[in-house]
C-alpha positions in Angstrom: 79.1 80.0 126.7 80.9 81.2 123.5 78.1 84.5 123.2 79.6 85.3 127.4 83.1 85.4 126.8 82.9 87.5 123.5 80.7 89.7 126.2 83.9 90.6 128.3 85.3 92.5 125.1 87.6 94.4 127.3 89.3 91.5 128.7 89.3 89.7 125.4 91.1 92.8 124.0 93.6 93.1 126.8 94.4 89.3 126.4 95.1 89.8 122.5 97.0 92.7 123.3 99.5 91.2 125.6 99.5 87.9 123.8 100.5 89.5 120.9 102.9 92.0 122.6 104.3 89.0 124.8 105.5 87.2 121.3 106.5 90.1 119.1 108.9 90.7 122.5 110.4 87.0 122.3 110.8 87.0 118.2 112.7 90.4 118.6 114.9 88.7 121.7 115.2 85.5 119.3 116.2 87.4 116.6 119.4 89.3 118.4 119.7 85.8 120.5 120.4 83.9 117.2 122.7 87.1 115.8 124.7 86.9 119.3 125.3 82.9 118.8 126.0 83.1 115.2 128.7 85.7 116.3 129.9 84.1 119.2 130.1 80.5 116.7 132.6 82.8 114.0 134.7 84.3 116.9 135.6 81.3 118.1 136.3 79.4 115.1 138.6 82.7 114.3 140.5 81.9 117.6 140.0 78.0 117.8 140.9 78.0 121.6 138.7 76.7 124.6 136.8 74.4 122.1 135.0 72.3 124.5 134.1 75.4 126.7 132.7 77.2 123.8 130.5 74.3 122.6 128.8 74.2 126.0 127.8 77.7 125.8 126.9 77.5 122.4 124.3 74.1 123.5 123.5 76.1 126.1 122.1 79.2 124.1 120.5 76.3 121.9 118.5 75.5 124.6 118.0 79.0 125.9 116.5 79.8 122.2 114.1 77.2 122.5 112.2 79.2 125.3 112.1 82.3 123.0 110.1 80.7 120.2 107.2 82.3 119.2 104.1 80.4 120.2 102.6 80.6 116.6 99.4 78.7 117.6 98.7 81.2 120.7 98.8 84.2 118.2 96.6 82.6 115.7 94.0 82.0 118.5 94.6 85.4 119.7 93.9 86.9 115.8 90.8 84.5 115.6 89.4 85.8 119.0 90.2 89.3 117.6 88.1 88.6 114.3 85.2 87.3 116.7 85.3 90.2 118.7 85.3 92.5 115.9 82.2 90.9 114.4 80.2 90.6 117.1 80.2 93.9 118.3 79.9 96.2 115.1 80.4 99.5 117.1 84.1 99.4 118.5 86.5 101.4 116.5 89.7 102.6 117.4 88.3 106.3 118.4 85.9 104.4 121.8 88.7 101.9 122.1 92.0 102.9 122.3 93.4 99.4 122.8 92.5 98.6 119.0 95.5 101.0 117.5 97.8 99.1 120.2 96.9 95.6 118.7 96.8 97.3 114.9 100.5 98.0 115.8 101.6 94.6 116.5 100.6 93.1 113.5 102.9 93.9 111.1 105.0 91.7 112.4 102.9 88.4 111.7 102.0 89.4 108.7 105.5 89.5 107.5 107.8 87.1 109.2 105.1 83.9 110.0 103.9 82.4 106.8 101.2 80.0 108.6 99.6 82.9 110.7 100.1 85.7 107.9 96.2 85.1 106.4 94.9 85.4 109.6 97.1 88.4 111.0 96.3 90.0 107.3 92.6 89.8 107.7 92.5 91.6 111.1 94.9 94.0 109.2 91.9 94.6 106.9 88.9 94.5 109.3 90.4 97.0 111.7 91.6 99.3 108.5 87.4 99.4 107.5 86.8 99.6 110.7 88.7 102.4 111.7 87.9 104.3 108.3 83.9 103.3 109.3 84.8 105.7 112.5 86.3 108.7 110.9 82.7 108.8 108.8 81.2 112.1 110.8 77.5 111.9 112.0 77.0 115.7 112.3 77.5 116.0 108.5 74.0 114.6 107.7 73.4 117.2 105.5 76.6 117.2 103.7 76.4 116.8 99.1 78.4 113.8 99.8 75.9 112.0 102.2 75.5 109.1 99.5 78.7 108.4 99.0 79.2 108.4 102.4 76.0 105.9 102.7 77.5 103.6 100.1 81.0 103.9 101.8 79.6 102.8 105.0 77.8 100.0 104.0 80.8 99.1 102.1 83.5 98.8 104.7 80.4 96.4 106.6 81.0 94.1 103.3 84.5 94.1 103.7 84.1 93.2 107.6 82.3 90.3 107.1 83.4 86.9 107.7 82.4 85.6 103.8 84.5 85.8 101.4 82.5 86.9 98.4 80.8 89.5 101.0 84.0 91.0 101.5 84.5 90.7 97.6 81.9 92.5 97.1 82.4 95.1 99.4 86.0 96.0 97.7 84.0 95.9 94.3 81.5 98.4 95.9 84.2 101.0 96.3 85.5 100.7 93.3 82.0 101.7 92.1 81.5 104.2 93.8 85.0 106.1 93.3 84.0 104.7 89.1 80.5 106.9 89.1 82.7 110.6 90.1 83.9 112.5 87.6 88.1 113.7 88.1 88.4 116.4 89.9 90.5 118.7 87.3 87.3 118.1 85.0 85.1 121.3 83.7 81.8 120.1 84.9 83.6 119.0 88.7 81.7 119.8 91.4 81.5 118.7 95.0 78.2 116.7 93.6 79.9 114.9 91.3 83.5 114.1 92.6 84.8 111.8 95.2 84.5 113.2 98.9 87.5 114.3 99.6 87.6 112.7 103.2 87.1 109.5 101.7 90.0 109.5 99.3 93.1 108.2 102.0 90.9 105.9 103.5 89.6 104.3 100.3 93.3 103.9 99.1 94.4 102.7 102.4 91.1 99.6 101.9 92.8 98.8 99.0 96.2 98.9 99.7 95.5 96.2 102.7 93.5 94.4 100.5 95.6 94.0 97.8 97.9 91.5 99.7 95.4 89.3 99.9 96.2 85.2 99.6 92.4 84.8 97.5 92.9 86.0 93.6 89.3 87.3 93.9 90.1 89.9 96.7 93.3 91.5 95.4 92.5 91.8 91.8 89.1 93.4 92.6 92.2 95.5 95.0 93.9 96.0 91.7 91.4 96.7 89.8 90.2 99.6 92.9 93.8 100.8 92.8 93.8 101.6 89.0 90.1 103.5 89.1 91.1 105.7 91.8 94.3 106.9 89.4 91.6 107.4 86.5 89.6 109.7 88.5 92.1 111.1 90.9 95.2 111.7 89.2 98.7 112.2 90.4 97.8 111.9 94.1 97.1 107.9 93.5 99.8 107.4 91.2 102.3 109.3 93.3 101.6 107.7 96.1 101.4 104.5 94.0 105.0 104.6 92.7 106.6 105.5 96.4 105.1 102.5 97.9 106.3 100.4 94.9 109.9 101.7 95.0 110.5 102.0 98.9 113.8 101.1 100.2 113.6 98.6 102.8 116.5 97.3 104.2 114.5 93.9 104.3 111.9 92.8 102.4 109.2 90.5 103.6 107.4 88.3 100.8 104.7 89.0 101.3 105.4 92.9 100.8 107.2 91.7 97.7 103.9 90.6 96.6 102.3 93.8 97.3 104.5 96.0 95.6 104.3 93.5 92.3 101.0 93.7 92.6 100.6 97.5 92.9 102.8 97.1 89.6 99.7 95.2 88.0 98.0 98.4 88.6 100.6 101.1 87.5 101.0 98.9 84.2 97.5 99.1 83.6 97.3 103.0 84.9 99.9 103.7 82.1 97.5 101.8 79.4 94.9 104.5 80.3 96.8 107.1 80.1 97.6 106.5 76.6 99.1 109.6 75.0 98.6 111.7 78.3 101.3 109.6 79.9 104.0 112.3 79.5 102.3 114.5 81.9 103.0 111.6 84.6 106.2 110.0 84.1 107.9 112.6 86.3 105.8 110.6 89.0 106.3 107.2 87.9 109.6 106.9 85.8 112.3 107.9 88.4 111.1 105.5 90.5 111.8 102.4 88.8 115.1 103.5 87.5 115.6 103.5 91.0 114.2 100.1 91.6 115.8 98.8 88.1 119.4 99.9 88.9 119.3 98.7 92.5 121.2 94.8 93.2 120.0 94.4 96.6 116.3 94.5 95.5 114.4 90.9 95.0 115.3 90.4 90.9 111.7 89.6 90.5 110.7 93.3 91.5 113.4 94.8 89.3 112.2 92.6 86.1 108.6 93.7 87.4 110.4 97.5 86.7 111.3 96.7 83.6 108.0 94.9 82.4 106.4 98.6 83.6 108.9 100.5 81.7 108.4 98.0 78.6 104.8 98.9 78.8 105.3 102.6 78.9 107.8 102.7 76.4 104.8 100.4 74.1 102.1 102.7 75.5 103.6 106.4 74.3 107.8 106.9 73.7 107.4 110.2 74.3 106.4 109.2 77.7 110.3 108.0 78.3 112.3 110.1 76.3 113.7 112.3 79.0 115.1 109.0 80.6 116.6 107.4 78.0 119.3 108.0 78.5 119.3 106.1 82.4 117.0 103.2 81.3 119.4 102.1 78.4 122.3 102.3 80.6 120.5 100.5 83.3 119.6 97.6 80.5 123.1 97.7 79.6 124.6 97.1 82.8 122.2 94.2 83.5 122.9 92.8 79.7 126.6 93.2 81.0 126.4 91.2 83.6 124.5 88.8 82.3 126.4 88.0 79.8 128.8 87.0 82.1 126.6 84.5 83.7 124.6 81.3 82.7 120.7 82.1 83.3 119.2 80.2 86.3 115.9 79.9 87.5 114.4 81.1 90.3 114.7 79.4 93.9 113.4 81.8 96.1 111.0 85.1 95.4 113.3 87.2 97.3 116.6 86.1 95.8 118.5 89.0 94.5 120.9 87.2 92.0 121.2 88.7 89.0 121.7 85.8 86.8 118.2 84.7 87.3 116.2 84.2 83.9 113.3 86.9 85.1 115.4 89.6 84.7 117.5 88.8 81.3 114.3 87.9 79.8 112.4 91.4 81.0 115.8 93.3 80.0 115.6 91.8 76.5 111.3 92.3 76.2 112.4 96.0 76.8 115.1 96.7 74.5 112.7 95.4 71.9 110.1 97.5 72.8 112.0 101.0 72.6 113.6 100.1 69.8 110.7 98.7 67.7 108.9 102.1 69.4 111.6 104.4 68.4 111.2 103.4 64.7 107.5 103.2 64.4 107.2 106.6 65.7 110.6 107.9 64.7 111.5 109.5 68.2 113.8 108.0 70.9 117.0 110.0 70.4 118.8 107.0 70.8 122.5 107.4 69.5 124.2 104.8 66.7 126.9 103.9 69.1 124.7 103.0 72.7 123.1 100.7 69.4 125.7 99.3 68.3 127.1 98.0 72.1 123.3 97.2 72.7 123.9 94.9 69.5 126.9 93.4 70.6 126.1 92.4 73.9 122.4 90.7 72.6 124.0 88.9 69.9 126.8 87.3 72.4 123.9 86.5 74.5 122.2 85.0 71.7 125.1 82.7 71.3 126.1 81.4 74.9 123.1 81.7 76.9 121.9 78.3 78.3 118.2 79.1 78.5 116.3 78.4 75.4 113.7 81.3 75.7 116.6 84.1 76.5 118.3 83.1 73.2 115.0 82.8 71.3 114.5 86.7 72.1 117.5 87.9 72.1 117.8 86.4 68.1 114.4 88.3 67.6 116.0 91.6 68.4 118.9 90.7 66.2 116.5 90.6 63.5 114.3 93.5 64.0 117.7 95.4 64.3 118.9 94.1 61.2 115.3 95.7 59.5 115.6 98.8 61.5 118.7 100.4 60.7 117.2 103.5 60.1 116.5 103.7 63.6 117.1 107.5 64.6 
């Protein structure tokens, strides 16, 4: 019975479809339903007249926004039916059925705002991204130079399909192989024999982009780990592209796009150990971007301490790197020191909070202010003036003094030593 119903695969996909569309329609009508009542609630406490009138048609939109609910356990039997479809039938792709880039469009959604269907709306993410970059593969090219690739790519995104998780696993680690066994591009000896095919590049990134949001530790680190090989051996294309997904401005944030961008931060941090002393000839990519992300109070405080972890590690990995931004990072650090200062540290509650008092950020402020400094004297470059020191010095050792969290204190006494050795910092 099961084996006839995944048979109708047109009906099956039309059902998803509207089921999906259907519930995506009633969150967006719950959504400006709930803004209306909270609006309607604040006018009429401004005005405090026709009380008793207003609470009935505030119990009644109550009850109205009960029918507007999302049905969270028809979309997760719609996204399951989707997955069964998909592997039982290896041969649809968005290119002989259309109705797949519909569905692809309404998942966003569920993967952001629905916690207990996100791992399941996340997965089809991923099948229909292999399976879509399984149909761009052209047949005609048989005899192309990049035919193994291509071979290894394939049977690849068929890993990454599959309902097992180390399959899958292994799939993204296959990828990473094969971009690991080319040669960079800008290399002497590149050839079209030797480098990655150039078709494959977006749709490899785009694998492990998807992938790297991943719930399972296994999946997105071999994501990560995809992420940072494809910058080795393809340059300033990855990283740029890298960077401008970190960074983004959203106006809101879902967590679980918080998590991606801290974890595509995993990969830049590493990316920068690689580079080594090369570095300077990619900051102009990387740099400007987290100044952006570090100086910016409406971003989560867990992705601006993330910026400043990245900006630690550069400043540790080459100082030249940072020079030309010195300037902008120190202020940046001073402006969050300044504040802060202000402010007992508090813990986290929430991944997304944006409070600037939280102990993620002080701590990564102070991490970094030790690293350029103790960088600038090792190496004797920096251009860091006596007098952005000296208020760097003043507002650490205050810190030192008043801060309730035992760590923050800790380092920010450690810097106040290492300053007192260093004063021949230039």
């Amino acid at each position: 019975m099961g084996q006839q119903v995944l048979d109708n695969k047109d009906d099956i996909l039309n059902f998803i479809y509207h089921s999906l569309h259907a519930q995506q329609q009633r969150k967006t009508a719950s959504t400006l339903h709930q803004t209306s009542v909270e609006n309607t609630s604040q006018h009429s406490k401004d005005l405090l007249i026709f009380e008793d009138h207003v609470e009935d048609s505030l119990k009644d939109s109550v009850d109205d926004s009960d029918t507007l609910e999302v049905d969270q356990i028809l979309i997760s039997t719609a996204l399951s039916l989707l997955l069964a479809t998909l592997e039982a039938d290896s041969s649809i792709n968005t290119e002989n059925t259309p109705i797949l880039t519909l569905i692809a469009g309404r998942l966003d959604i569920f993967v952001c705002d629905f916690p207990a269907i996100s791992p399941v709306a996340h997965e089809c993410q991923l099948v229909l991204s292999a399976r879509n970059a399984t149909s761009s593969l052209k047949d005609e090219e048989t005899s192309s130079p990049y035919l193994a690739q291509r071979k290894v790519y394939a049977q690849a995104l068929r890993d990454i399909q599959d309902s097992q998780l180390p399959v899958r696993a292994h799939g993204l680690d296959s990828l990473r192989k094969l971009v690991d066994q080319t040669v960079p591009k800008n290399r002497f000896d590149a050839s079209e024999y030797n480098t990655l095919d150039p078709q494959l590049v977006k749709d490899i990134l785009d694998v492990f982009i998807q992938a790297i949001k991943a719930d399972d530790s296994y999946i997105y680190l071999n994501a990560v780990r995809g992420l940072v090989v494809m910058t080795d051996k393809i340059g300033h294309e990855i990283l740029s592209q890298l960077s401008v997904r970190y960074a983004k401005h959203d106006q809101q944030i879902a967590e679980i796009d918080l998590d991606q961008r801290l974890r595509i931060g995993e990969a830049i941090i590493q990316v920068i150990r690689n580079l080594s002393d090369t570095l300077p000839a990619y900051t102009h990519l990387i740099i400007p971007q987290l100044i952006k992300v570090m100086s910016d109070n409406s971003m989560p405080t867990l992705l601006r301490a993330s910026t400043l972890t990245i900006l630690s590690q550069a400043s540790t990995t080459c100082i030249r790197a940072i020079e030309p931004y010195m300037g902008e990072i120190v202020s940046g650090v001073e402006d969050i020191l300044i504040i802060e200062s202000l402010h007992e540290s508090k813990d986290i509650d929430h991944p997304l909070d944006t409070q600037t008092n939280l102990v993620q950020l002080k701590r990564s402020a102070l991490v970094l202010v030790a690293m350029v400094f103790r960088s600038a004297y090792e190496t004797g470059n920096g251009g860091i003036s006596a007098s952005t020191k000296n208020n760097l010095v003043t507002k650490i050792r205050y810190i030192a003094q008043v801060d309730n969290d035992d760590l923050v204190r800790h380092q920010a006494n450690e810097i106040l030593d290492e300053f007192d050795w260093s004063n021949r910092l230039p």
